[in-house]
C-alpha positions in Angstrom: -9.6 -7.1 59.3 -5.9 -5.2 59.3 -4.6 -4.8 55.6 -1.0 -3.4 55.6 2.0 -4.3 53.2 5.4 -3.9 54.6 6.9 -2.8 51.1 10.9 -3.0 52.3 10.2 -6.6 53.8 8.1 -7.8 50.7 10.5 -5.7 48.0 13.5 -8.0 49.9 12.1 -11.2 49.3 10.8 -10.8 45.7 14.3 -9.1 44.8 16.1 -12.7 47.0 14.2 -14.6 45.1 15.1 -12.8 41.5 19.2 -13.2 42.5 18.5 -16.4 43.5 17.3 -17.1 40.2 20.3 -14.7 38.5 23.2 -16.4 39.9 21.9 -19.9 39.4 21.4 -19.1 35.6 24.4 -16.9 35.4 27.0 -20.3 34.4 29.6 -17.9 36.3 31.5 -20.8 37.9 32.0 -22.8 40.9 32.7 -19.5 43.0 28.5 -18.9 42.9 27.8 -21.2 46.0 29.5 -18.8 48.3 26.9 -16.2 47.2 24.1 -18.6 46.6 25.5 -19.5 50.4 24.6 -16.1 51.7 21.6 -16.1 49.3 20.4 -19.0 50.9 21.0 -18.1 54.7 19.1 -14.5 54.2 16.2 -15.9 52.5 16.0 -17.7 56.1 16.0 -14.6 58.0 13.1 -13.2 55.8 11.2 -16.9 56.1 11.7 -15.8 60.0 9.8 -12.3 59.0 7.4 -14.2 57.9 6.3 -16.5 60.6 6.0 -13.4 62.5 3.7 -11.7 60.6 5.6 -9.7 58.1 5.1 -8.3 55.2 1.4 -8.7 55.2 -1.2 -9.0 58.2 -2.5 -12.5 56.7 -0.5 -15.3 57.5 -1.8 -17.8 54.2 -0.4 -14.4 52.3 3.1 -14.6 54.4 3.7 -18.9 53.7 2.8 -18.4 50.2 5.9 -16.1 49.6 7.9 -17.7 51.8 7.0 -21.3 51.4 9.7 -22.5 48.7 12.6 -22.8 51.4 15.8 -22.6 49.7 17.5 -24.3 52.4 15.4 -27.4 51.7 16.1 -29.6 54.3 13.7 -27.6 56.6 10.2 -27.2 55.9 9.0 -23.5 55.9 5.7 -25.0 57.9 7.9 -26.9 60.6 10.6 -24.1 61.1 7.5 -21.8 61.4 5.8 -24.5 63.8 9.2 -25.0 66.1 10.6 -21.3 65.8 7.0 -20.1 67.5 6.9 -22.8 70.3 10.7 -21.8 70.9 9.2 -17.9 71.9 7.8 -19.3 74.9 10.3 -17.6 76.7 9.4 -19.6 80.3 11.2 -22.4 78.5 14.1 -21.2 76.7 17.0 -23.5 76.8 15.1 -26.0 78.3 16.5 -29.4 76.7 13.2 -30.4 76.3 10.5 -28.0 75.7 13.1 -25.9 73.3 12.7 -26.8 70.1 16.0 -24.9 69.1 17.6 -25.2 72.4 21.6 -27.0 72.2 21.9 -28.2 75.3 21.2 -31.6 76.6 19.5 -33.2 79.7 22.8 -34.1 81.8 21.2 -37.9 81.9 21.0 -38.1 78.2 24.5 -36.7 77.9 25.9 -39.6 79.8 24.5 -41.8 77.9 26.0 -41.4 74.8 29.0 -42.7 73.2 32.2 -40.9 73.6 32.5 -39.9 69.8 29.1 -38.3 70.3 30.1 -36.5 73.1 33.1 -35.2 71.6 31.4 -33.8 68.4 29.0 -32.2 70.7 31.6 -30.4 72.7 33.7 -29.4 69.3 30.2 -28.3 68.0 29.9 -25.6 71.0 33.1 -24.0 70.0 32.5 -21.2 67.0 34.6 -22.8 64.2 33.3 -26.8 65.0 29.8 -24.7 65.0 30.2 -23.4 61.5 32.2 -26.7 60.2 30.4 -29.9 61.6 27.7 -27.7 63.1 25.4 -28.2 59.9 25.7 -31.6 59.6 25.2 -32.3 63.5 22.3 -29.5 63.1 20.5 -31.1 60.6 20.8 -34.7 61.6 19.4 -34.3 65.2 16.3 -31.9 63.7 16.1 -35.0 61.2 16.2 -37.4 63.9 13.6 -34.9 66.1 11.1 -35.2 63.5 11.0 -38.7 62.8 11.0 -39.7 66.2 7.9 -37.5 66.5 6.0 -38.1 63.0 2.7 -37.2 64.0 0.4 -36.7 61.2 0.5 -33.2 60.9 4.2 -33.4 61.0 3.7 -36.2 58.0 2.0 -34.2 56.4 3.9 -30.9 56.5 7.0 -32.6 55.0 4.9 -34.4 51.9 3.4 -30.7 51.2 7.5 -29.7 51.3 8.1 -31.9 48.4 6.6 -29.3 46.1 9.0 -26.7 47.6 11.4 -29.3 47.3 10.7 -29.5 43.4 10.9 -26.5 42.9 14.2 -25.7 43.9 15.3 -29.2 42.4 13.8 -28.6 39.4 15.4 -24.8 39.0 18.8 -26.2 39.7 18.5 -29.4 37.3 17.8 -26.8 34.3 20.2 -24.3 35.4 23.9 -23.9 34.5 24.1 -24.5 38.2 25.3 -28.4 39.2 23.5 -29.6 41.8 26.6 -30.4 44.3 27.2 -26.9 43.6 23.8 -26.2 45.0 24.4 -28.9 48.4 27.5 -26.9 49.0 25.9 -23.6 49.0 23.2 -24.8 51.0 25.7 -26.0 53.7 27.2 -22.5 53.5 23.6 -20.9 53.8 23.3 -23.2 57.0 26.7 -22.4 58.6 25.9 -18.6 58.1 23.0 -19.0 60.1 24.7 -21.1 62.7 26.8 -17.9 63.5 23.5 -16.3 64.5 22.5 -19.3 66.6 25.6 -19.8 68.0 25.0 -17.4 71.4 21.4 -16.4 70.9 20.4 -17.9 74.1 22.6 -18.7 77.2 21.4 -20.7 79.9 20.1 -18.3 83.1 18.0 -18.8 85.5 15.8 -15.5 85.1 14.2 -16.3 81.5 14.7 -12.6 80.4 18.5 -13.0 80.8 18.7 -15.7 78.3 18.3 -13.6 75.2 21.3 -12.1 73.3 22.7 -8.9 72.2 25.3 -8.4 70.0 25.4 -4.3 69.4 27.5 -3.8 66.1 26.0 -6.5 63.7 27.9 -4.8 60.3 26.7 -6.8 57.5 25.6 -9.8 59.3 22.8 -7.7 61.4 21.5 -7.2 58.0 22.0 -10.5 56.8 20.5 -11.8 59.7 17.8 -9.0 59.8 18.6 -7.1 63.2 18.4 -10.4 65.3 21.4 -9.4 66.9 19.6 -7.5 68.9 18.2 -10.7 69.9 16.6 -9.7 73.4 14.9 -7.2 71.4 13.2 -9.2 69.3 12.2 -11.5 71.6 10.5 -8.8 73.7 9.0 -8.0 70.6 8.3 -10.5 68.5 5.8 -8.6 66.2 8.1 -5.6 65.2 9.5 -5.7 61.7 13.0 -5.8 61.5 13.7 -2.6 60.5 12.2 -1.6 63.6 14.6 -3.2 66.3 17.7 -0.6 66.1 15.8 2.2 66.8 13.9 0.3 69.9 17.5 -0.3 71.1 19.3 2.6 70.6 16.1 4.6 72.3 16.4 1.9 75.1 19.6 0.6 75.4 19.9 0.7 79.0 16.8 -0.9 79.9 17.5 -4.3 77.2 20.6 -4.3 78.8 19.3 -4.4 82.5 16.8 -6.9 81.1 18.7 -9.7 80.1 21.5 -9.2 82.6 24.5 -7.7 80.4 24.7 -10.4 78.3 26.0 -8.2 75.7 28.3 -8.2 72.9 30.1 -5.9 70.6 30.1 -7.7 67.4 30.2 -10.7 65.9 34.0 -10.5 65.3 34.5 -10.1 69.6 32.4 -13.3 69.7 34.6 -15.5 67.1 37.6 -14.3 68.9 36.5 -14.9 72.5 35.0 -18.2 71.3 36.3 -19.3 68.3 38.2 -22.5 69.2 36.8 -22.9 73.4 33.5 -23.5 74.1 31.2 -21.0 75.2 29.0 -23.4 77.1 28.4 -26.9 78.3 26.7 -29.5 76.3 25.0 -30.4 79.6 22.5 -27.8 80.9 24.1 -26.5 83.6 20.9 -25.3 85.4 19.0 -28.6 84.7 16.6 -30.1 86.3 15.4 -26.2 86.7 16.2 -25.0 90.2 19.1 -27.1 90.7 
């Protein structure tokens, strides 16, 4: 059996989880959600670590420290189920078999009512992403859940009331208010949405579909290298830490890989896409081969 400790990766989330717990008891005013916010969306990259195997080689070890998701409204269990599925690179995108995809079946999208339709395409602009995008994000995971309820499912989400409680109960005897706490979470989930927003385009070679955005400045860390998103995918068991070097030693080749669908930073990608959509709601390659 493999016994290793990544000590950066584990000496991250023991000191998130100590700052969590310092600015929520810190009384320092309303101003705390937009760093409980950040707080919030990082803890998400390092529950993404964990899924994939990081700090520690055993994977009850890895959900025990990243089981209380501070984010609450997603289980750690279910983003860990739906994040691996989603790595099945044959079907990224797909509006179907994706369980993180944004795009829609062109027949589903014509069945919905207008005013669906139109927060859907202001949701694929950058700013509607970070605004509305949490609420529309959240309700249609919601909705994707109970529509499938299996019991594992069931079961998974009365396991995350203890997580729940926990953060519920930390913020009820905290100087913290809790619709302080609902507004960082919703800042937390924005953040992350900036990640999300490109990470995937819809191409018909399935190694084309993976993002890179070179220069992530404080957001690659925030978001834990997944900028280099091609990357990652390719390698899906390298620590974070790990994924500049494997780019800048093979830049050219992740470049060929996923067809130049490069970018310089995250501030090229809210000004090219800030306010115009950077892709159809509809799946533009859907049914495959069409």
């Amino acid at each position: 059996m493999e016994h290793r400790i990544e000590w950066l990766t584990l000496s991250l989330m023991f000191g998130a989880y100590l700052l969590w717990a310092v600015l929520l008891w810190a009384g320092i005013g309303w101003w705390a959600v937009v760093p409980l916010g950040i707080l919030i969306a990082f803890q998400s990259s390092l529950q993404h670590e964990a899924l994939h195997g990081h700090p520690f080689a055993s994977a009850r070890l890895n959900t025990a420290l990243a089981f209380v998701s501070l984010i609450v409204v997603v289980p750690y269990t279910r983003f860990r189920d739906t994040h691996l599925a989603h790595h099945n690179d044959a079907q990224l995108t797909d509006p179907y078999d994706d369980p993180e995809t944004n795009f829609l079946d062109p027949d589903v999208w014509a069945r919905l009512p207008c005013i669906a339709q139109g927060l859907l395409v202001i949701n694929n602009t950058l700013i509607g992403r970070l605004s509305v995008g949490p609420l529309i994000g959240t309700a249609m995971f919601l909705h994707g859940e109970w529509q499938q309820r299996t019991p594992d499912i069931v079961w998974q989400w009365a396991v995350h009331l203890i997580a729940v409680a926990i953060v519920a109960g930390a913020v009820w005897i905290s100087p913290t208010a809790g619709w302080q706490y609902v507004v960082a979470i919703y800042i937390g989930t924005a953040i992350l949405k900036l990640r999300t927003f490109l990470e995937h385009q819809a191409a018909a070679r399935a190694s084309a579909r993976s993002v890179i955005v070179e220069r992530g400045g404080g957001f690659g860390f925030l978001f834990l290298n997944n900028n280099l998103h091609v990357v990652h995918h390719m390698h899906p068991k390298v620590p974070w830490y790990a994924l500049p070097r494997l780019y800048a030693d093979n830049r050219a080749h992740y470049q060929r890989r996923n067809g130049g669908y490069v970018y310089r930073s995250y501030w090229a990608v809210m000004r090219a896409y800030g306010v115009r959509c950077k892709d159809p709601v509809c799946h533009p390659l859907w049914p495959r081969g069409e």
